[in-house]
Backbone as CSV, one residue per row, in Angstrom:
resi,resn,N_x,N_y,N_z,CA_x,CA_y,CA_z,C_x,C_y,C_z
1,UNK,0.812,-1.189,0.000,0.000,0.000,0.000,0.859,1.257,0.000
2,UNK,2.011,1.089,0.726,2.638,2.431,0.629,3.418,2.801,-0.385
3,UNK,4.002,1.647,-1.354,4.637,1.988,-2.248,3.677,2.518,-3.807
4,UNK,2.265,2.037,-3.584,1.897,2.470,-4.406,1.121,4.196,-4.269
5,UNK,1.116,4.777,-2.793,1.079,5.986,-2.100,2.310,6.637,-2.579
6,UNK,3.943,6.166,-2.199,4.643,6.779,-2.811,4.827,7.366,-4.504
7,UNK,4.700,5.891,-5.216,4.897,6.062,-6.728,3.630,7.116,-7.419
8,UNK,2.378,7.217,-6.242,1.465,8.129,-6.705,2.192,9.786,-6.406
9,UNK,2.628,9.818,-5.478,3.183,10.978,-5.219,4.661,11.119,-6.086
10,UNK,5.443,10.520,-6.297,6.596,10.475,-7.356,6.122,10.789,-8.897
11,UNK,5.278,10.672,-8.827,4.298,10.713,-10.734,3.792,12.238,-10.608
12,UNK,2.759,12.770,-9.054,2.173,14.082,-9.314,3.702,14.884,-8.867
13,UNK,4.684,14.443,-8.914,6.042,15.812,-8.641,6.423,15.725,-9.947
14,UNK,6.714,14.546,-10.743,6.968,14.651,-11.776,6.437,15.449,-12.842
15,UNK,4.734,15.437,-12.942,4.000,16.006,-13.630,4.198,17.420,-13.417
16,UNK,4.201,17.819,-12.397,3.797,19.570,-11.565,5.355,19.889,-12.198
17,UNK,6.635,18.686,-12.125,8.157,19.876,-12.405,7.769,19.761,-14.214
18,UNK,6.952,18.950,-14.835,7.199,19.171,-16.250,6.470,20.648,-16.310
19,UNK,5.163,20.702,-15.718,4.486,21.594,-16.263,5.187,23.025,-16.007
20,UNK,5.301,23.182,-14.357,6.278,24.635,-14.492,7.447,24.828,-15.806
21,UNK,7.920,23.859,-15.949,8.841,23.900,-16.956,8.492,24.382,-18.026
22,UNK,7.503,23.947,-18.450,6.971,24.457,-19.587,6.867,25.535,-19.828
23,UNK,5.919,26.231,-18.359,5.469,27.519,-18.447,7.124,28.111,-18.607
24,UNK,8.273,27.990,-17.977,9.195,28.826,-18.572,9.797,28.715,-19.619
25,UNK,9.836,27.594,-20.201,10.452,27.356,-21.529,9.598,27.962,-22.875
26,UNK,8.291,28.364,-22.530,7.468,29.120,-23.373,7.949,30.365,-23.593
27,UNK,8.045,31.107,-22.488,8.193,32.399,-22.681,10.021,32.834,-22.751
28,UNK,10.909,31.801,-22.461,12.066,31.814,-22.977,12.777,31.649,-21.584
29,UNK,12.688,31.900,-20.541,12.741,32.273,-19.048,13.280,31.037,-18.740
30,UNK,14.454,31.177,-17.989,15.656,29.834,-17.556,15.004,29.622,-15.856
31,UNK,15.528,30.921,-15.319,15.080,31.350,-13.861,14.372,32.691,-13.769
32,UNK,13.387,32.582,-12.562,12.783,33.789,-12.576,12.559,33.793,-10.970
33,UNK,13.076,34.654,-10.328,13.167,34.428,-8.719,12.825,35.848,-8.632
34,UNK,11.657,36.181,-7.394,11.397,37.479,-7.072,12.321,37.854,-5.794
35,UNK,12.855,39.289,-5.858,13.671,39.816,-5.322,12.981,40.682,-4.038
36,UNK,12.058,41.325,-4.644,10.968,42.010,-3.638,10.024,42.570,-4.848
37,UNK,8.755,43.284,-4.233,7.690,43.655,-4.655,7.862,44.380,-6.042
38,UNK,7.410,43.607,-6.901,7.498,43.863,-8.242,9.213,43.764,-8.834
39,UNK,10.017,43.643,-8.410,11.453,42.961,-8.770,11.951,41.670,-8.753
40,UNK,12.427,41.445,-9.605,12.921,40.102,-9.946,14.584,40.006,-10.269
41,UNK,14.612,38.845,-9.978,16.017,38.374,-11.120,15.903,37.138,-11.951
42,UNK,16.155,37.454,-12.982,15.742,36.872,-14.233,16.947,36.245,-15.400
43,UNK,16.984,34.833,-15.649,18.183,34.885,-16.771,16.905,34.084,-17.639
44,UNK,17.475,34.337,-19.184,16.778,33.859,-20.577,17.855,34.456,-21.586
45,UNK,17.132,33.039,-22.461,18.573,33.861,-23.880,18.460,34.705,-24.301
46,UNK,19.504,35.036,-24.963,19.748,36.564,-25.784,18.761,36.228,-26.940
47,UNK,18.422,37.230,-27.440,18.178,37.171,-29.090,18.805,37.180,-30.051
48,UNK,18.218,35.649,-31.167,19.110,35.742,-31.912,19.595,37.041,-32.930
49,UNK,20.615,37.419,-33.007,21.519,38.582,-34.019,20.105,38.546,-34.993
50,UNK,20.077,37.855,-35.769,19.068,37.806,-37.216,17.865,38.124,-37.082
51,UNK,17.128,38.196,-35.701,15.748,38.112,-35.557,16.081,39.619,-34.956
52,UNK,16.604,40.230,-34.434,16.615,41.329,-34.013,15.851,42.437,-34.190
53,UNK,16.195,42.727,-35.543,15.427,43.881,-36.661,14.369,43.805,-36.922
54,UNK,13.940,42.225,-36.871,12.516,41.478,-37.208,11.692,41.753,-36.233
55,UNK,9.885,41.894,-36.768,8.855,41.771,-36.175,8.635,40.921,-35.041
56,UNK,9.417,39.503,-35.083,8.791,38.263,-34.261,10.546,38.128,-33.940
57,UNK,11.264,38.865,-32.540,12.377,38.262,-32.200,12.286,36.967,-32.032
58,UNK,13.605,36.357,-32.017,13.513,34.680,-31.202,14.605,34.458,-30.432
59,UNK,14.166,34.468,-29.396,15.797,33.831,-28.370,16.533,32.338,-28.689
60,UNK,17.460,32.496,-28.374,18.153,31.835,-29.388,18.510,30.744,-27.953
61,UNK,18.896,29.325,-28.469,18.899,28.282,-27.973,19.424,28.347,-26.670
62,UNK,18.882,27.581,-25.546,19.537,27.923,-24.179,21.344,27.130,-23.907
63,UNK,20.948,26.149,-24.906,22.076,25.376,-25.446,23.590,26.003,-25.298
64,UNK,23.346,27.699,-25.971,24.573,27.717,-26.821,25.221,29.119,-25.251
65,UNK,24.762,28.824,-24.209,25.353,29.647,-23.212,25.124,31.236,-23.341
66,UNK,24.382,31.877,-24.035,24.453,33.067,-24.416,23.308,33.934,-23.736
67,UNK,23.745,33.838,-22.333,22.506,34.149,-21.464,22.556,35.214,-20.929
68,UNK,21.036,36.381,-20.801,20.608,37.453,-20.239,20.399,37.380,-19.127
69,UNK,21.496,38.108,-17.680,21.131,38.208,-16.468,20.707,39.870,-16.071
70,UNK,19.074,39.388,-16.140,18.208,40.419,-15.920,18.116,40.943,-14.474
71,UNK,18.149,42.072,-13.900,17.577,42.669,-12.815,16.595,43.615,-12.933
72,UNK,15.350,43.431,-12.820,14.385,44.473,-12.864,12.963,44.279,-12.744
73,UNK,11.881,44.715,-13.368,10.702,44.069,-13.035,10.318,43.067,-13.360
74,UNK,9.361,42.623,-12.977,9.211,40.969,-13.070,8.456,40.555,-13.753
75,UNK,7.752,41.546,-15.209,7.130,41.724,-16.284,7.992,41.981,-18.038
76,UNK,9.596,41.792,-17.706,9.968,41.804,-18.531,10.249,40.639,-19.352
77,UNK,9.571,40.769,-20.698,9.817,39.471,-21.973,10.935,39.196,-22.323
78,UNK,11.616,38.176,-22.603,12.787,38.073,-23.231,12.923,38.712,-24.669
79,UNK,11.834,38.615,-25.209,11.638,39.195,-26.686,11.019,40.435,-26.516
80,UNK,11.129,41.042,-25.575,9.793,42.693,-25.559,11.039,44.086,-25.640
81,UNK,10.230,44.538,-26.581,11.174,45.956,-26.731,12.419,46.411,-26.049
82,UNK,12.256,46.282,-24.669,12.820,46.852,-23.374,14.424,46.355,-24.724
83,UNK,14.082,44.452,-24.349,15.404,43.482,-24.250,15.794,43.856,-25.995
84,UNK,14.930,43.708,-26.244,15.447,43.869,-28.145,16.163,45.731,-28.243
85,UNK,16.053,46.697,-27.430,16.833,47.999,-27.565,18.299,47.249,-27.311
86,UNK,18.103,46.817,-25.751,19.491,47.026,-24.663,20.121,45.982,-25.744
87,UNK,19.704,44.786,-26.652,20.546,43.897,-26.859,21.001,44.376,-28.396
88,UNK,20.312,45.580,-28.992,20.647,46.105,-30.473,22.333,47.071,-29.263
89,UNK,21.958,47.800,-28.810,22.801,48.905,-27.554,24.302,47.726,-27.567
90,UNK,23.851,46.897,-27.372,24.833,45.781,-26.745,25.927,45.619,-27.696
91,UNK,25.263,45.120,-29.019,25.758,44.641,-30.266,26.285,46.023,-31.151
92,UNK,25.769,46.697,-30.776,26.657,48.139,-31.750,28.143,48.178,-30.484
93,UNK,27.877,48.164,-29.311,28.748,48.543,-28.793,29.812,47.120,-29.172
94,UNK,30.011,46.337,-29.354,30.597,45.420,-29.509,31.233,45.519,-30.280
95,UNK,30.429,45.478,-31.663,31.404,46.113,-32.936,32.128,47.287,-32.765
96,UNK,31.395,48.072,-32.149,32.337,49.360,-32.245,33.962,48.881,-31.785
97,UNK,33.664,48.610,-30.251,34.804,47.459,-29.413,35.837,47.081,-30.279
98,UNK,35.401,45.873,-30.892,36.056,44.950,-31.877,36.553,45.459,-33.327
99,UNK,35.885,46.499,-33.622,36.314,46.875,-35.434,36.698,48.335,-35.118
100,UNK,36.078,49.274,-34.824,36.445,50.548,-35.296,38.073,50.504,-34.811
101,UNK,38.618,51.337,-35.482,40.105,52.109,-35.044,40.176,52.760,-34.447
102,UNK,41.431,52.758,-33.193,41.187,54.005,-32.380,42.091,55.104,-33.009
């Protein structure tokens, strides 16, 4: 009796960690931990370079290490304006960095 009490409870943890999962793997979101009232800290991927300019950004694979450590409200998209400025901001400054001459 108890092992089949346990394996019932081993199946609904299993189910409940897929589903949170989901909910963050939807919206691109690795971790999302609240800091205090209406603040968060937040990591999710960057956007990919190519989708940038584009209508429909896409964060780019969590795979490839190229991760956004967010501090701020706890309503920010990985793909929402805010992240698509700071990460165009990011990428000019880079090149500039890397190519221009001083």
């Amino acid at each position: 009796m108890k092992r089949i009490k346990i394996g019932a409870a081993v199946s609904a943890m299993v189910l409940a960690g897929s589903l949170a999962g989901s909910v963050f793997a939807q919206d691109g979101v690795i971790v999302k931990e609240d800091a205090a009232e209406g603040y968060c800290h937040m990591k999710f991927p960057a956007i990919r370079q190519r989708t940038l300019s584009s209508d429909n950004p896409q964060v780019k694979s969590k795979t490839t290490g190229d991760v956004i450590d967010f501090y701020g409200d706890c309503n920010e998209s990985p793909t929402g304006a805010d992240q698509v400025l700071e990460q165009k901001h990011q990428e000019t400054f880079m090149y500039t960095n890397n190519y221009e001459s001083e």
